[in-house]
C-alpha positions, 0 to 999 in steps of 0.5 A, spaced: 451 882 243 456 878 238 457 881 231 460 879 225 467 882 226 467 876 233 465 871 228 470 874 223 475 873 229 474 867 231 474 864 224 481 866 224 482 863 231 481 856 229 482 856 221 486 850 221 483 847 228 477 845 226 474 842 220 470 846 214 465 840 214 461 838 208 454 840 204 451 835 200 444 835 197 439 830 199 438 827 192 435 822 190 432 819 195 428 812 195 424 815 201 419 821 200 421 827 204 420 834 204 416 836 198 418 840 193 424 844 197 431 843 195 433 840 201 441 841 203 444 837 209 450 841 212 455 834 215 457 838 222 456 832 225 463 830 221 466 836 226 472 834 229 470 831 236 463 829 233 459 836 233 460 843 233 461 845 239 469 844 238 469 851 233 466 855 240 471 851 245 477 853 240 475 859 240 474 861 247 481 858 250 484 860 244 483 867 247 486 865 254 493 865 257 497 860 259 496 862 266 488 862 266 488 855 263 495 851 266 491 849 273 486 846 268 478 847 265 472 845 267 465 845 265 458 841 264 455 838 258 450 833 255 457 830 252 458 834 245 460 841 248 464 836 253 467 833 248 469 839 245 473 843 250 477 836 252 478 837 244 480 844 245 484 842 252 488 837 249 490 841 243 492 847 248 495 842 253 491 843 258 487 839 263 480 838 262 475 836 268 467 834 265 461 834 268 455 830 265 448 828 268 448 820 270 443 819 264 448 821 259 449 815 254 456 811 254 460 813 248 459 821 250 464 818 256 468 814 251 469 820 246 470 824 252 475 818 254 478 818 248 481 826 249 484 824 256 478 828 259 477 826 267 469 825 267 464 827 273 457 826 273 452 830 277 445 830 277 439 828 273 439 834 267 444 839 266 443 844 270 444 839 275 451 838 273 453 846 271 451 846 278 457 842 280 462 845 275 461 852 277 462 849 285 468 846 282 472 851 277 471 856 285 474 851 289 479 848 285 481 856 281 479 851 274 477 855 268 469 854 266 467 855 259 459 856 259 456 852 252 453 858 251 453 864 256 460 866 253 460 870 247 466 868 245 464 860 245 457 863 241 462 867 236 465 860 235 459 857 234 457 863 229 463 861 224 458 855 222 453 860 219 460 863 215 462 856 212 453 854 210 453 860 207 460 860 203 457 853 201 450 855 200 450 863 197 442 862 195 440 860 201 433 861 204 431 857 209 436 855 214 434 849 220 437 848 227 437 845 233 436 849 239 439 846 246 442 852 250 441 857 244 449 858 243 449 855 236 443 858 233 444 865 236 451 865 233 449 862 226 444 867 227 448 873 227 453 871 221 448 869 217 443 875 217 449 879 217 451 876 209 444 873 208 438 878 211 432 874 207 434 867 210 430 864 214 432 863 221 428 856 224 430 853 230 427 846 233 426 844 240 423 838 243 417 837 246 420 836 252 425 841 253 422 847 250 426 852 253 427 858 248 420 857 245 418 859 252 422 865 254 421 868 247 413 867 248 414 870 256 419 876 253 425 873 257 428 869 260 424 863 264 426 857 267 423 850 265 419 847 271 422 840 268 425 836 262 422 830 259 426 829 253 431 824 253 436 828 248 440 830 253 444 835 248 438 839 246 436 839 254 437 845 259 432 848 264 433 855 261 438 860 257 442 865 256 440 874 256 443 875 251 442 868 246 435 870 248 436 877 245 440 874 238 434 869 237 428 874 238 432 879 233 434 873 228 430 867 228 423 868 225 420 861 229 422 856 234 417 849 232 418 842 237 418 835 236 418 829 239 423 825 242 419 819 237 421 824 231 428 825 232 429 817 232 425 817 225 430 821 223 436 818 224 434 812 222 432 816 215 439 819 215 441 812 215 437 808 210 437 814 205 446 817 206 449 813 211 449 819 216 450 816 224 447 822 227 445 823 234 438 825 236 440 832 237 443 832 230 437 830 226 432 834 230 432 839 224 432 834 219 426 831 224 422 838 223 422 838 215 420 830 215 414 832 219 412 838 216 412 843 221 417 848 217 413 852 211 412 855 206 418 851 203 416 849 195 421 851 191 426 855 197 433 852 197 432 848 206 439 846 209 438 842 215 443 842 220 446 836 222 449 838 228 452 831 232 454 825 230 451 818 234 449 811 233 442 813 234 439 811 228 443 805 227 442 799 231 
């Protein structure tokens, strides 16, 4: 299992690579929100290639030799992790083949274009296309970066959770989404390793409640299907240890539905211009609806974890 010292690593690893986002509070507001909390939006979705999922890849190709990455890296995505390794290979020099699900919307394959990313689709959801990267990274002796079975890519992640809390120190109460685990296990280690009494919520769809799952069933489980169509926050099961992490640090895993993450990119809109994605305003999503509580008068961060023009049109 992944400590502070691995974040505190990977911190260094990427200092200058990637971007120290910007908190705001979210006030004032012509909208009702969430009554009596200081809510504080964390802007990960301004994350250079649209989320955080560049802090882990940089992270985990910044420990390889040249040798392991020359012939090429390869690895399945919704789209934001896919982004994120494009990022890191193309900073590294190093060519990048993507897996996506064929539901993956357009402008994930344009950013992804965007990195010089050579892209695949495989499947119906991403276990489907993981499927194929793995076969892919054997035949052709790529180097596959998990977005969330690696401890390296979950350290990555983590140095999230060190960059709130330099910004927030009186923190209570932090919300992220959960697709695969690998954000929230790594923020999870950071911050209950400087910060024990923060709470630790995590915020899945209703139609793809995998951690949810696996935590109430004591290990790890595989989901019969998913019904969200939020493809970042979509994976049939997880990882060991991202299962470990969560049911050490994060005291509960609440679910919205697809519907709650539309309403809450378009808030994020109206109310502060903030193009987030669905998967980006799942958190936000959970405190508009009251699912999160014991608030009043408690410092809540929202993390906003994917950019998108979800909530726009």
């Amino acid at each position: 299992m992944i400590g502070l010292s691995d974040i505190e690593a990977a911190q260094q690893r990427i200092e200058g690579k990637v971007r120290r986002t910007p908190i705001m509070q979210a006030g004032p507001m012509r909208e009702p929100t969430v009554a009596d909390a200081e809510l504080w939006l964390k802007l990960e979705c301004q994350q250079i290639s649209g989320s955080f999922k560049a802090r882990g890849a940089t992270n985990m190709v910044a420990c390889l030799d040249e040798a392991k990455f020359a012939k090429g890296l390869v690895t399945a995505s919704g789209g934001n992790h896919g982004s994120g390794v494009a990022y890191a290979g193309w900073r590294a020099g190093a060519p990048v083949r993507v897996f996506l699900p064929e539901d993956t919307p357009q402008a994930k394959y344009d950013l992804l274009a965007a990195w010089n990313a050579e892209v695949v689709t495989h499947g119906k959801v991403w276990d489907d296309a993981n499927t194929a990267a793995l076969a892919a990274a054997e035949a052709d002796g790529l180097t596959y970066v998990h977005p969330f079975a690696d401890d390296l890519v979950v350290a990555g992640q983590g140095t999230l959770g060190m960059e709130i809390l330099g910004q927030l120190p009186h923190l209570d109460v932090l919300v992220v989404a959960i697709g695969g685990g690998g954000l929230i296990a790594g923020v999870a280690v950071a911050v209950k390793a400087l910060s024990p009494e923060t709470r630790i919520i995590g915020v899945e769809p209703a139609g793809a409640p995998t951690l949810q799952a696996c935590v109430k069933a004591g290990g790890l489980v595989s989901l019969d299907s998913i019904s969200t169509q939020v493809g970042v926050l979509a994976a049939l099961t997880t990882d060991q240890t991202v299962l470990d992490i969560v049911t050490d640090h994060v005291e509960d895993i609440v679910l919205v539905s697809d519907d709650d993450m539309l309403a809450a990119s378009r808030w994020l809109w109206r109310e502060f211009g903030i193009a987030a994605e669905l998967g980006g305003a799942a958190a936000t999503a959970a405190l508009l609806n009251g699912k999160i509580s014991d608030i009043a008068g408690k410092h809540v961060c929202s993390l906003i974890c994917g950019a998108g023009r979800d909530g726009i049109g």
